[in-house]
N, C-alpha and C positions, 0 to 999 in steps of 0.2 A: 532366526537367521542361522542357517547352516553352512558352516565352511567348507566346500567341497572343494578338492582335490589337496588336501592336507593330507601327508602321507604320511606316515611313520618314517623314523631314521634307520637305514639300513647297520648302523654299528651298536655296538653294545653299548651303554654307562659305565662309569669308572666303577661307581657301586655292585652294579650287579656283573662285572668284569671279577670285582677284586672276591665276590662273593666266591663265584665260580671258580675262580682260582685254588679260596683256599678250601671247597668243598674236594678240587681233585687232588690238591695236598694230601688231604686225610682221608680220600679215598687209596691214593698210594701208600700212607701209614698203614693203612687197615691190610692192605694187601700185604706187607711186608712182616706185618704180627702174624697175621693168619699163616704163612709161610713158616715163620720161623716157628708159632708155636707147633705145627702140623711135626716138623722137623725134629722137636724136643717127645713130642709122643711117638713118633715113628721109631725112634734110637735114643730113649732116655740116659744112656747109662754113659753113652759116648761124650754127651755134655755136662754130665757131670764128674766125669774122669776130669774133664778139663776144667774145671771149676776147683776142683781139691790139687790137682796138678798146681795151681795158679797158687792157691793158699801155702802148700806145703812148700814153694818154692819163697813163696815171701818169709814164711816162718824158720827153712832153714838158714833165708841172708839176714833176718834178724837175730837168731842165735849165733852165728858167728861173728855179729857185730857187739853185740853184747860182751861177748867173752874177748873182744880184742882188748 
């Protein structure tokens, strides 16, 4: 006994809704690394000026808090 005209549901499931969701999540993550690391090879020295910049500035408000 065959059910005919039994269609499909034209909307998606929560499951495969929430699945999709977080695949485009980490497809935007992925795009956002690949970006940035492209960015870090293209001008290495520019991100790590700012990286020692960041350090040297914490280490000399550490030394003056020391010696207060």
């Amino acid at each position: 006994m065959e059910m005919e005209g039994t269609a499909e549901p034209a909307f998606v499931d929560v499951d495969q809704g929430l699945t999709l969701a977080c695949v485009a999540f980490l497809c935007l993550l992925l795009m956002a690394m690949i970006i940035r690391c492209a960015k870090v090879i293209m001008d290495p020295y520019t991100t790590m000026l700012d990286g020692l910049f960041k350090l040297g500035h914490g280490m000399v408000c550490y030394l003056v808090a020391t010696k207060l």
